[in-house]
C-alpha positions in Angstrom: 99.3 79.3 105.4 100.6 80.8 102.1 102.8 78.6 100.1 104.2 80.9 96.9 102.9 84.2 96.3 103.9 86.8 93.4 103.1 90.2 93.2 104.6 92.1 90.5 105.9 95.6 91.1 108.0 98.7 89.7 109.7 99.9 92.6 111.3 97.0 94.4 112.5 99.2 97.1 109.4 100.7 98.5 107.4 97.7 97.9 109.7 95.3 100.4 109.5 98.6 102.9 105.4 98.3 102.3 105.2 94.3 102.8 107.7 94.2 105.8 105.7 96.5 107.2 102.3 94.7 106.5 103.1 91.6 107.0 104.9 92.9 110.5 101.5 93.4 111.7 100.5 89.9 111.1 103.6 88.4 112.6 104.8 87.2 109.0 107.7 87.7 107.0 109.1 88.9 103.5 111.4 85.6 102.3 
């Protein structure tokens, strides 16, 4: 289980679309 984790980016957008995705897969969530 993952507490806190930051991951700076430039496109804020696209990034959230990318992790949603990703972490779709694993049955997580973007908070």
């Amino acid at each position: 289980m993952l507490d806190h984790v930051s991951i700076p980016v430039k496109d804020f957008d696209a990034s959230r679309k990318f992790y949603e995705q990703v972490l779709g897969t694993l049955g997580a969530k973007v908070v």
